[in-house]
N, CA, C and O of each residue as an XYZ file, in Angstrom:
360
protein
N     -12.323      5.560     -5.971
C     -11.198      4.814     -6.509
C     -10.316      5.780     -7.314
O     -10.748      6.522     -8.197
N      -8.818      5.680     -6.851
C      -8.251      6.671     -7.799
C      -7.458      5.984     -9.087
O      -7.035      4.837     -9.226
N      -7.422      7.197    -10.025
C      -6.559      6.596    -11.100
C      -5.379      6.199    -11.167
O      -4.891      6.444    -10.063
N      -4.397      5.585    -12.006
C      -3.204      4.966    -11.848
C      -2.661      6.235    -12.220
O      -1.455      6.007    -12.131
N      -2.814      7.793    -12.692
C      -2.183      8.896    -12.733
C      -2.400      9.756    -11.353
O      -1.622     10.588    -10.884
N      -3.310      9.451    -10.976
C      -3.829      9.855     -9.335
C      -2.843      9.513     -8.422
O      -2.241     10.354     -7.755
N      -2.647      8.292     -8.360
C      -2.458      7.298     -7.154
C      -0.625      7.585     -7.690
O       0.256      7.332     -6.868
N      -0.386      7.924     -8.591
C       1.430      8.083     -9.241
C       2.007      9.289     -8.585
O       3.071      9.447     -7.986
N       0.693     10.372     -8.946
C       1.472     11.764     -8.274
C       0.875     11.515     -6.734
O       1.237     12.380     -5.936
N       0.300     10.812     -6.372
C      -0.274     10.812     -4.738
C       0.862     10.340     -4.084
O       1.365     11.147     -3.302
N       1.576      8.913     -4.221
C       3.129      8.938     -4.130
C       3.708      9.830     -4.231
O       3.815     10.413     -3.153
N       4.217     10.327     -5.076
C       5.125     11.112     -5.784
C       4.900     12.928     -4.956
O       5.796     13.773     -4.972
N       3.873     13.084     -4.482
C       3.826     14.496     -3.889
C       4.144     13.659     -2.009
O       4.290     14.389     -1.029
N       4.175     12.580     -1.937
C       4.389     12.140     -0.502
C       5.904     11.335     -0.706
O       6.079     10.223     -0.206
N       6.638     11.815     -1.251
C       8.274     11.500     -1.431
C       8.291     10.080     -1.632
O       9.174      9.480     -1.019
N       7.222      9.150     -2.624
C       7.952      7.788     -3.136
C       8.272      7.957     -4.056
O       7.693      8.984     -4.409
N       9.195      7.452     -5.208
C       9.033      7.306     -6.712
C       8.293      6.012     -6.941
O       8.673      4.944     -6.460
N       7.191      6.155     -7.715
C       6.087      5.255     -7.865
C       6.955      3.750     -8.641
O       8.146      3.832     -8.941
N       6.636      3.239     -8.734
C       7.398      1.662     -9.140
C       5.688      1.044    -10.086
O       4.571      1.469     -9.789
N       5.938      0.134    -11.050
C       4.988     -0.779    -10.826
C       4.143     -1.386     -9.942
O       2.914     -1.397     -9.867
N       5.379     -2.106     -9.000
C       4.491     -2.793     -8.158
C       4.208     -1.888     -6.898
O       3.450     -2.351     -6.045
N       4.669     -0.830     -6.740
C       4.288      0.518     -5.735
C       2.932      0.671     -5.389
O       2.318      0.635     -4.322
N       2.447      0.955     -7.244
C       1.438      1.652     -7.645
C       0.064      0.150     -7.545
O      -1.145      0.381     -7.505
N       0.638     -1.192     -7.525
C      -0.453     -2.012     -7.260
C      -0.355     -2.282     -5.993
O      -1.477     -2.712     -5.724
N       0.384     -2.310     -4.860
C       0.769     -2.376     -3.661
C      -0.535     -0.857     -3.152
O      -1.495     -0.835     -2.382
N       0.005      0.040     -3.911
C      -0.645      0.960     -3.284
C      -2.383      1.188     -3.602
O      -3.255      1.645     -2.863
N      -2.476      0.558     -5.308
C      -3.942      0.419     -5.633
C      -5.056     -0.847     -4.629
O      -6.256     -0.695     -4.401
N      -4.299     -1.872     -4.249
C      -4.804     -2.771     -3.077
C      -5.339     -2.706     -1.568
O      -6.204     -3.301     -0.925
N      -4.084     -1.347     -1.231
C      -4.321     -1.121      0.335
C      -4.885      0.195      0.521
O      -5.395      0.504      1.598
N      -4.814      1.187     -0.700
C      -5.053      2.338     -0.178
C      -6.754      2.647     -0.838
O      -7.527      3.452     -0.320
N      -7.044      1.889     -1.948
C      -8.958      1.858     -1.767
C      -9.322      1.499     -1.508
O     -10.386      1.287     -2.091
N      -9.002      0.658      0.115
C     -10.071     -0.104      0.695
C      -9.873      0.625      2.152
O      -8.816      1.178      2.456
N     -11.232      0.546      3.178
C     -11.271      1.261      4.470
C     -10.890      0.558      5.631
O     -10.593      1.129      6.680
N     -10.891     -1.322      5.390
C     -10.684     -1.474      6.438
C      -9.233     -1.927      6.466
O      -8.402     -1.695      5.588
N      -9.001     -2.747      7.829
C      -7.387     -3.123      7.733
C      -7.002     -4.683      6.952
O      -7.696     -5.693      6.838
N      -6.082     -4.489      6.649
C      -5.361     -5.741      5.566
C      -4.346     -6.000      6.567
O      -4.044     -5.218      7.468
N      -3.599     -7.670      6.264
C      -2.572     -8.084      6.756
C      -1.686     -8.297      5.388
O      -1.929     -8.439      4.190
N      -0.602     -8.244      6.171
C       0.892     -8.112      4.494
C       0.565     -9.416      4.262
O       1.266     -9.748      3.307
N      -0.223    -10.498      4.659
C      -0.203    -11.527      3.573
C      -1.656    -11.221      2.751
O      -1.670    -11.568      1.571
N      -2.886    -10.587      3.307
C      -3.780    -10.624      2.134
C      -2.914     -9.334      0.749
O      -3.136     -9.380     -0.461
N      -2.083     -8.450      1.377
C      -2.342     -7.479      0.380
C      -1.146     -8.395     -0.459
O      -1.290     -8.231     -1.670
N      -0.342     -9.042     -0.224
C       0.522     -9.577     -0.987
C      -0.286    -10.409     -1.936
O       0.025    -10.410     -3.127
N      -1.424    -11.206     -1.447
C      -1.989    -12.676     -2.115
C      -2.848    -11.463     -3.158
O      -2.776    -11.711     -4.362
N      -3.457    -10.484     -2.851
C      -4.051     -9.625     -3.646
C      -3.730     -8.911     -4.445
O      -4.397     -8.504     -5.396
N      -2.203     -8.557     -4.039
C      -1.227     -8.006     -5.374
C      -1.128     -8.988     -6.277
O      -1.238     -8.704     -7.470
N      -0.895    -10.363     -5.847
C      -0.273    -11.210     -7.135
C      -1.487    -11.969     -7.452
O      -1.615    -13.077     -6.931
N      -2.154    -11.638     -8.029
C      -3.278    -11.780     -8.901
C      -2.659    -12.496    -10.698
O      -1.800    -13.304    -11.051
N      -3.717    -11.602    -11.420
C      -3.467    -11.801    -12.906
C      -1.976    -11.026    -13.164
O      -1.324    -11.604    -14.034
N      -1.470    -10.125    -12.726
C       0.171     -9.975    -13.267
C       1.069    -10.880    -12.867
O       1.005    -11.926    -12.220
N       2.246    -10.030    -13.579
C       3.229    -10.760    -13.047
C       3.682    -11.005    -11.284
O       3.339    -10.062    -10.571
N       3.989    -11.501    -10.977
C       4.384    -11.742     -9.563
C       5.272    -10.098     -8.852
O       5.773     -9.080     -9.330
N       5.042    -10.677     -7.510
C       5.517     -9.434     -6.785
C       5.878    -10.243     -5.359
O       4.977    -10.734     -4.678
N       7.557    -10.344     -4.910
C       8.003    -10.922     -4.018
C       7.095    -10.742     -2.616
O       6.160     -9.942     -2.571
N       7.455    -11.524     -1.561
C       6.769    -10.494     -0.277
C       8.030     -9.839      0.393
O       7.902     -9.230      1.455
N       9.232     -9.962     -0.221
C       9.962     -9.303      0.542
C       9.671     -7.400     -0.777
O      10.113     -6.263     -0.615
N       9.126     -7.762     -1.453
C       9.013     -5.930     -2.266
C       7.804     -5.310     -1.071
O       7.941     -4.315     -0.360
N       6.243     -6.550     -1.149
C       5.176     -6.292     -0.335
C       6.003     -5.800      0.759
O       5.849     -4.588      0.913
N       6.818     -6.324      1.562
C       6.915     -5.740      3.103
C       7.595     -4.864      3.013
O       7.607     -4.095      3.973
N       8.378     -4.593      1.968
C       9.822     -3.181      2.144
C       8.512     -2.375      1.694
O       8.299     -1.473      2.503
N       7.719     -2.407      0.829
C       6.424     -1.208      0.439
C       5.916     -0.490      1.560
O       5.951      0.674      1.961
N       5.208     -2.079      2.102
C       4.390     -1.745      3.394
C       5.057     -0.668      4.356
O       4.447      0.365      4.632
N       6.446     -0.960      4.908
C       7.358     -0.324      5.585
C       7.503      1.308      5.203
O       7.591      2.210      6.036
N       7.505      1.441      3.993
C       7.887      2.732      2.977
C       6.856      3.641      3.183
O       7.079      4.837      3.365
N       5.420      3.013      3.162
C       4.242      3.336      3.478
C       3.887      4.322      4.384
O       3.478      5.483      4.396
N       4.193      3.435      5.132
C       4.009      3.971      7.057
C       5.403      4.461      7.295
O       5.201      5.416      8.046
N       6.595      4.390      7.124
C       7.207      5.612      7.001
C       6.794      7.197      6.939
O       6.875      8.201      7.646
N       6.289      6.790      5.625
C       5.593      7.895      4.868
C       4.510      8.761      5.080
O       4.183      9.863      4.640
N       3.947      7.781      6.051
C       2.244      8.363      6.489
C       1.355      8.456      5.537
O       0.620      9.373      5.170
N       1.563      7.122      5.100
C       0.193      6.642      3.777
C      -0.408      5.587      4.628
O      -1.638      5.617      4.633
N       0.185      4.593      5.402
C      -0.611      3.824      6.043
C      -0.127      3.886      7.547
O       0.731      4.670      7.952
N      -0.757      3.005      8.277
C      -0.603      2.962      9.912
C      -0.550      1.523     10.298
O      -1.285      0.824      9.599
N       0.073      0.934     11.157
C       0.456     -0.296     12.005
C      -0.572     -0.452     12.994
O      -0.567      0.359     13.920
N      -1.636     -1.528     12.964
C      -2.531     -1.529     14.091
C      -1.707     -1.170     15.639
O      -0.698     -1.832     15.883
N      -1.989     -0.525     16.259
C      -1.127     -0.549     17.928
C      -1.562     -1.825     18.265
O      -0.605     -2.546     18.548
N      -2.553     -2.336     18.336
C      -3.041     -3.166     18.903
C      -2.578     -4.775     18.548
O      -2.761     -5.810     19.189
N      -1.899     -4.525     17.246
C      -1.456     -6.021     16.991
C      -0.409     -6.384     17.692
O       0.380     -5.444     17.588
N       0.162     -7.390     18.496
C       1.875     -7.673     18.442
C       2.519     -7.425     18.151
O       3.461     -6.785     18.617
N       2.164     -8.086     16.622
C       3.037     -8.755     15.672
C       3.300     -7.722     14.375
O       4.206     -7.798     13.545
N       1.978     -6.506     14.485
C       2.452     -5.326     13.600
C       2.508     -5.884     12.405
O       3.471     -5.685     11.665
N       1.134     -6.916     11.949
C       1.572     -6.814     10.605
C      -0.101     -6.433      9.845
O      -0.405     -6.762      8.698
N      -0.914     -5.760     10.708
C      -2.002     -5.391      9.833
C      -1.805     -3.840      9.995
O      -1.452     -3.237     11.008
N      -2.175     -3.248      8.530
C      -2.493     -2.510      8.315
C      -3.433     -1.520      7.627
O      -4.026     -2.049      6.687
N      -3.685     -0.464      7.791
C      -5.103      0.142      7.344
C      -4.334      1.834      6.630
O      -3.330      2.483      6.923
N      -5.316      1.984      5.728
C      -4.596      3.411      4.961
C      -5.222      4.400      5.967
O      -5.886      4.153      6.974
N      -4.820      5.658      5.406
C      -5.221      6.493      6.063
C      -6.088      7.555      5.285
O      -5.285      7.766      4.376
N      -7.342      8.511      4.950
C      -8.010      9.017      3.859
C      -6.872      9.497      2.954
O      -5.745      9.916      3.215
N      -7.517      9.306      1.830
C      -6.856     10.310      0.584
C      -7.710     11.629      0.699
O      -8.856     11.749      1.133
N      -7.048     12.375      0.309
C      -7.893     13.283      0.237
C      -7.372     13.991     -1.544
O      -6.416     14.709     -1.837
N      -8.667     13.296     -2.580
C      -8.206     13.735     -3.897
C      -9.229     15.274     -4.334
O     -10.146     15.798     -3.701
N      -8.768     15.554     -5.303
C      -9.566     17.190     -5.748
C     -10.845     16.916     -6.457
O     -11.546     17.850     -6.847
C-alpha cells in the first residue's frame, strides 16, 4: 500500500497534477490487483469524505489510461472495467 506522499509524486513523475480526489481515485484503483468497474471505484471513492462526482471518477479514469496507470479490459464492450497496472515503488 502506498503513501498519500508516494502515490502524489507517483502521479506527478507520470505527468498528472495530483488533485484530492486524484489521489483517492488513485488510492482505490491502484492498491488493488484485480479489475474494478467506474461504478465500484466511484461507490468506493465516496465513502466517509466528501463526495466526488462520476463525471470527476470518469474524466480520472480516462486520465489514467491515457497515462498508462491503468488499462481498459479489451474484452469488455462497453470499456468500463478497469485494472491498474504494477507500481513499481523503491
Amino acid at each position: 500500500m502506498m503513501t498519500n506522499i508516494d502515490l502524489d509524486s507517483y502521479l506527478r513523475d507520470n505527468g498528472i497534477m495530483p488533485s484530492q480526489q486524484r489521489l483517492r481515485i488513485a488510492r482505490v484503483i491502484l492498491d488493488k490487483s484485480d479489475q474494478m468497474s467506474a461504478e465500484e471505484i466511484y461507490r468506493n471513492v465516496n465513502g466517509p469524505w466528501p463526495p466526488v462526482s462520476r463525471a470527476t471518477v470518469n474524466n480520472t479514469l480516462r486520465l489514467f489510461v491515457e497515462k498508462g496507470l491503468l488499462t481498459q479490459d479489451p474484452n469488455d464492450p462497453q470499456g468500463i472495467y478497469y485494472s491498474s497496472k504494477p507500481i513499481n515503488t523503491p
